[in-house]
N, C-alpha and C positions, 0 to 999 in steps of 0.2 A: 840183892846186889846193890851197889852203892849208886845213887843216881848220879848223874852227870849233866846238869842245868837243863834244859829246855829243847824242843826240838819244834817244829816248822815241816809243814809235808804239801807240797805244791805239784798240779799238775804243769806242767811246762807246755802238752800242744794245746792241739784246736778244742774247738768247741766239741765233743765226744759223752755220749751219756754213761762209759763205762770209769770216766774220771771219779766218780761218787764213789762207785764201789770199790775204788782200788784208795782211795784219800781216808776212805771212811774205815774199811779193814786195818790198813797199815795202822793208823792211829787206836785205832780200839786193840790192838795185840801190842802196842808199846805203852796203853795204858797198862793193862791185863796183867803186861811183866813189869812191869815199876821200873820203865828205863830212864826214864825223865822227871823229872817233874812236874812238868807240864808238857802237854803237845799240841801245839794249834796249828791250824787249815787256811792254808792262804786263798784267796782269790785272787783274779786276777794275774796265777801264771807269776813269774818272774819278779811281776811289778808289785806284788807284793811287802818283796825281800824288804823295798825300802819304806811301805805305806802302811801302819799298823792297823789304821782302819780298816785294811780287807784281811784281817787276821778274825780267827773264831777258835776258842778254845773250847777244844774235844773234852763234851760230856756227856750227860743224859740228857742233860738240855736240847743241845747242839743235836744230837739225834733225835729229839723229839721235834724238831725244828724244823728237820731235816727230811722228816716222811713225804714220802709223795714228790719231791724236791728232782730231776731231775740230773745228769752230768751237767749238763751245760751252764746250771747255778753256776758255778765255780767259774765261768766265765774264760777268759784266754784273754792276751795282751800280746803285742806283732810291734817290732819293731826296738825292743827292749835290749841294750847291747851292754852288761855289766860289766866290760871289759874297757869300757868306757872311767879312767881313775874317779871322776865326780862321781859318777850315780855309783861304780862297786863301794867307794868311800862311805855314802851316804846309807847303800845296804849294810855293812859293817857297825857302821853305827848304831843304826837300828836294831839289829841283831845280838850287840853288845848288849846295850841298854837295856834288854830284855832278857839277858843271859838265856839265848841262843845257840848251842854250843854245836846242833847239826840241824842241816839244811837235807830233806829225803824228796827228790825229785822224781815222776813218772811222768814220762813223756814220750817224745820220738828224735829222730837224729839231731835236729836241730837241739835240742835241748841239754842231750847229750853233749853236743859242742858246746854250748853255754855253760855246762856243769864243767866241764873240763876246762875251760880256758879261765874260770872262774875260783878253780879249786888251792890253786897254789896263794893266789892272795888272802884267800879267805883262811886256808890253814896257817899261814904268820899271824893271824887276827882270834885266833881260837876258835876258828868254824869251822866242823869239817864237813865233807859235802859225801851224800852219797845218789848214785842213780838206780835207782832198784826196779822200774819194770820199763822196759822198753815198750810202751803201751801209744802204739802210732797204727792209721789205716794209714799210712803210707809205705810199710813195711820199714824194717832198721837191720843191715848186715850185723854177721856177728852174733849164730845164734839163733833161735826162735823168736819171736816177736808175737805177741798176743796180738796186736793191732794187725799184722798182714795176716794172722792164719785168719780172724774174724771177718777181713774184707775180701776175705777168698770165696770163704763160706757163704756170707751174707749175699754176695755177688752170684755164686752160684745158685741162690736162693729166687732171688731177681731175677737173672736170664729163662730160668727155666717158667717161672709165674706169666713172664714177658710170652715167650715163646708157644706155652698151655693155651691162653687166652688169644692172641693175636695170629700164629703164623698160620695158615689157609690151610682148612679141611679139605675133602676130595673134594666139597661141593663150591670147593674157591670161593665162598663168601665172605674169608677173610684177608689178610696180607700175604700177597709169596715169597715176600724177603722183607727179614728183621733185622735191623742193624742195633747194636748197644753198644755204648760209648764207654768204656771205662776210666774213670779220671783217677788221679793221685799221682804224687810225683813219680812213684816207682810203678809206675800203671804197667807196662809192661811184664814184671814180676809175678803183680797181680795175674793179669789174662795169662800168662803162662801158665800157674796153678788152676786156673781156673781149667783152663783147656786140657789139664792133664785131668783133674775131676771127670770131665766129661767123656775123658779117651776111656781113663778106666772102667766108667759106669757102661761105657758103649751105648749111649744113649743122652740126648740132655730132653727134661722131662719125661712126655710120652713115645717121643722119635726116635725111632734108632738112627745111629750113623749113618748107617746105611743108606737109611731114605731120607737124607736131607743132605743139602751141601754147605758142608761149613767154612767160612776162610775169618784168620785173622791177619789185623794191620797192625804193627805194632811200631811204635812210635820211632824204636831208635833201630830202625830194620826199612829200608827204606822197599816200598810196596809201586809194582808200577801200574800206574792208576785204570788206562786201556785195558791191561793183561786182564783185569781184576771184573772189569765190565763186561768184558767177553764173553769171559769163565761165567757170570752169574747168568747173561744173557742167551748165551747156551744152553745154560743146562734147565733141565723141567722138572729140577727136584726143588721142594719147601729151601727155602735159604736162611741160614744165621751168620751175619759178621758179625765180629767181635772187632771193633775199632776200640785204639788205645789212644787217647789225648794228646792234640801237639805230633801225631801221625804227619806225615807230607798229605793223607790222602783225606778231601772236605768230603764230610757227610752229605750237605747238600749238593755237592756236584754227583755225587752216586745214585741222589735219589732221584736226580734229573734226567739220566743216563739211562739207568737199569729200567726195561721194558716192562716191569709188571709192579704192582701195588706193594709201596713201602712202608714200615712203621721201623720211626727210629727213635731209641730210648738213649737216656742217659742215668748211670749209677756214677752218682757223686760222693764227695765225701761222708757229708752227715748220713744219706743214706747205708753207706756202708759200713755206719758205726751201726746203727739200728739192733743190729743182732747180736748185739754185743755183751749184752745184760739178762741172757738165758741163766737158769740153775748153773746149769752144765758150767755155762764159762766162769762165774762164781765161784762154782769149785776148782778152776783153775785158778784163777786168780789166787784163791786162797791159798792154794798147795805154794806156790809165787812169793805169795808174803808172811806165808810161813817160816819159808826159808829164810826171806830179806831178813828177821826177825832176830832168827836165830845167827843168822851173819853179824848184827848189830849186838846182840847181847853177847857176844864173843868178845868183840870191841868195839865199845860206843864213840870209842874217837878217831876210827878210822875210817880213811875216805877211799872209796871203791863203788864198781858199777859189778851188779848182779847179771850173770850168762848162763841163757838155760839151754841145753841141747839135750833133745830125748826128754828123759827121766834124770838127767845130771843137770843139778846147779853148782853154778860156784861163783868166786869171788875174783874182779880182775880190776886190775889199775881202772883209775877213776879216768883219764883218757882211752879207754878199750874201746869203746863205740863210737868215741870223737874221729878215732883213727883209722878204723874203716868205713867213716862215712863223713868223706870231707867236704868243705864246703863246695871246692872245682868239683864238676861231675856230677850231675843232678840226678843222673838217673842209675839205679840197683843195678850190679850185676847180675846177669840172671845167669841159674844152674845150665852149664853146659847143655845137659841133656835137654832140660825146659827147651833152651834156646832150638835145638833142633824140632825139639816138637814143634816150637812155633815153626820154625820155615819150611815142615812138612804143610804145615797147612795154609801159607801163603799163594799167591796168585805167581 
């Protein structure tokens, strides 16, 4: 096929170790198929677009370079607004000058808004923009998201390690109430899958439902904090809360409260990328940027965001993710059903 100038492949979020593999695939299958001519690896997120020096052109090199190396090399940049006419000007240029002719972002919603409010200028200028994996532990509407099923997972991974090692045998020598903290913006989202994991296993770890008492708090469900102390105080079964971040209800005022021995964890972001860089997810990722691939060698000049549901991928306007996840409204809706699970198991 005839190439089409040069391409650019940037992670857009945070600091995440599965940013490698998904930067590193994309570019080794656009080498592979001779879509470009060249394709290099930005660091530094966004701020690359206009900084040549955090540019790396994908080779054998660059993969020899690269072993042992980390996501979070690639770094992240906060604060970055191309919409801004100087700095989109000055990305333009730079982009030119390098005959740059697509920009291939993986990120999360944020980014998605940056690709989007970004695409129209960029395409009067000869760039086109594409977003191809919605790769966020904050989750992203619209679709599957690598990044929430991984911080589902991982999280579920966590609670039950937390829960194995700490929550109190018959011989009470350990905690009788575990709290864990869930963070991320769509944290809520999050503990909702989580808690439906646990409903279906009927068990989290070695404990069955049965014989422990579980309650979640979730951030945008407002929990009354008395009810909640009662409930735990009450009752003489092992305990697990699941608090969501930015909750009305403080950890420390529960641990003050509640009459018997507490341990309280927090799963944070990086920790909830952690698990993100198994075989298995690899092989997702791949089947992901297989498709991006094949979307691109269709048409290299066009600009669109990749939507995967199921086993169906396809192709959709390059604001598809900008517009179900806008900037008002911080936090994910969550699936109806979720939601009632969560307030089955509220205070």
């Amino acid at each position: 096929m005839k190439k089409v100038g040069n391409a650019i492949v940037i992670h857009g979020g945070g600091l995440v170790d599965p940013s490698k593999v998904v930067l590193m695939r994309i570019a080794n299958n656009l080498t592979v198929d001779h879509v470009y001519d060249k394709i290099f690896i930005g660091k530094y997120s966004f701020e690359s677009l206009y900084t040549p020096n955090f540019w790396m052109e994908y080779n054998w090199k660059l993969v020899e370079k690269l072993k042992g190396k980390r996501g979070t090399y690639f770094g992240t940049s906060r604060g970055i607004d191309l919409t801004n006419p100087e700095l989109s000007q000055k990305a333009i240029t730079c982009l030119n000058e390098r005959n740059v002719s697509t920009v291939i972002i993986a990120g999360g919603d944020g980014s998605a808004r940056q690709t989007a409010e970004i695409s129209d200028t960029f395409m009067k200028n000869g760039i086109n923009t594409i977003f191809a994996v919605p790769l966020t532990i904050d989750g992203i509407n619209g679709g599957e998201s690598i990044g929430i099923k991984q911080a589902v997972k991982e999280s579920v991974r966590q609670i039950e390690n937390i829960v194995s090692t700490s929550l109190e045998t018959r011989d009470k020598e350990k905690f009788g109430v575990v709290i864990v903290e869930l963070q991320g913006r769509n944290r809520d989202d999050i503990m909702a899958n989580v808690l439906q994991k646990f409903v279906d296993k009927g068990r989290v770890a070695d404990c069955e439902l049965g014989e422990i008492l579980l309650k979640v708090v979730p951030a945008n469900l407002e929990t009354v904090e008395d009810y909640l102390i009662e409930e735990i105080n009450k009752s003489s079964k092992r305990t697990l809360i699941l608090v969501s971040e930015g909750s009305n209800i403080k950890i420390a005022n529960l641990t003050k409260e509640i009459n018997r021995k507490v341990r309280s964890s927090i799963i944070g972001y990086s920790s909830q990328s952690n698990g993100m860089t198994t075989k298995g997810d690899e092989r997702e990722y791949g089947l992901w940027i297989d498709k991006v691939t094949e979307f691109i060698k269709a048409n290299p000049k066009d600009s669109f965001s990749v939507v995967k549901n199921g086993n169906d991928y396809r192709k959709e306007s390059i604001s598809y993710y900008a517009t179900l996840n806008p900037r008002e409204g911080q936090e994910a809706k969550i699936d109806e059903f979720l939601e009632k699970l969560i307030i089955q198991y509220m205070a």
